[in-house]
N, C-alpha and C positions, 0 to 999 in steps of 0.2 A: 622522731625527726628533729626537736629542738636540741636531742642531747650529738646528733652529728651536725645542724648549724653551729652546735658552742663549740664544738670540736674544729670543725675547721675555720672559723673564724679564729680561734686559738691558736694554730698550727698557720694561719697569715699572720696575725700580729707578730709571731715569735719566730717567722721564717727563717733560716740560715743553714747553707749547707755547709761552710767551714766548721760547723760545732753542732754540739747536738743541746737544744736548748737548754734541756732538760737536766744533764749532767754532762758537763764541756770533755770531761777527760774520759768520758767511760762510754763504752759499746758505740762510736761514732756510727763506723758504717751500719751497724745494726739500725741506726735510727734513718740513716739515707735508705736501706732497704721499708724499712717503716712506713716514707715519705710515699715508696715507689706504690707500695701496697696500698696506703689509702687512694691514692691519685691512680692505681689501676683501674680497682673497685669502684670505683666511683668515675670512672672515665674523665676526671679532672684533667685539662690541660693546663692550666693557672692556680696557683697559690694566691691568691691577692692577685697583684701584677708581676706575679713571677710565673717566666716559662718554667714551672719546676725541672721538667727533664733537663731541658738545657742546663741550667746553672749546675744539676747534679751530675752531670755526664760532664762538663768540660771542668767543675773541680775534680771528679773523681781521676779524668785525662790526667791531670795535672799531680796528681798525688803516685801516677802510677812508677815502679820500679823500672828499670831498663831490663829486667828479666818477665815482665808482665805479671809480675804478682803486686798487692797493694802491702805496705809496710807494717809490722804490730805498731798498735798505738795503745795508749790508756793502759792504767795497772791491774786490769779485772779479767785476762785472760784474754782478752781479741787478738788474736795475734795475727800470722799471716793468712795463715789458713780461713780462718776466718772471715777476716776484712777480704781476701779477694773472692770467697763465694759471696759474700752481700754487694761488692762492686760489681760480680757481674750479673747477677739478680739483678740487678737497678740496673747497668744498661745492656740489658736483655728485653727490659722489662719486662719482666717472668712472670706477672699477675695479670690474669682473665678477666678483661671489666665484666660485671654485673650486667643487669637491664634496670636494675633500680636505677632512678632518675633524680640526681640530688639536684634539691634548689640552688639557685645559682646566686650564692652570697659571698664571696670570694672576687668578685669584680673579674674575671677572666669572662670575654664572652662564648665558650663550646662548654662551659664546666657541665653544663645541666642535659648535654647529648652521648650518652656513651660510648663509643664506637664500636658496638656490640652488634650492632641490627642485623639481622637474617640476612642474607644476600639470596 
């Protein structure tokens, strides 16, 4: 439990969808899918005080081609193909939340409710 609170408390301080904190030029959308992935699993709606979805959906709009594919970026192989299965991974959101119930340290108030529950 404390090695996923340092985790996302890391992943708030260091938020940003324009880059990827970690390495600015390399595997961007790989790291937007990343974002999508933990905040599936974890039924996050907030980064800190970030809608994640939103800010990654309306950059990723923004980055898109006029042919609906997303652009190569970075010099380590991402290319088209690539970057547009991780953009549409991310707003597909193609990850099954959990039922694990993360504590809610991230300042968003739903972080801690998955939208998982049996119907």
């Amino acid at each position: 439990d404390r090695a996923i609170i340092d985790g996302i408390a890391w992943v708030a301080e260091n938020f940003a969808v324009h880059k990827n904190p970690g390495s600015p030029s390399q595997w961007h959308f790989y790291y937007l899918y990343g974002l999508e992935r933990m905040c599936g699993l974890l039924g996050m709606k907030f980064i800190g005080k970030h809608d994640w979805y939103r800010d990654v959906a309306e950059y990723l709009v923004s980055q898109q081609a006029p042919d609906g594919s997303w652009p190569k970026s970075g010099a380590h192989g991402d290319g088209v193909v690539e970057n547009t299965a991780f953009a549409l991974l991310c707003l597909k959101r193609a990850t099954v939340p959990t039922k694990f119930k993360v504590p809610t340290v991230t300042g968003g108030p739903d972080d801690a409710t998955p939208d998982d529950e049996e119907k």
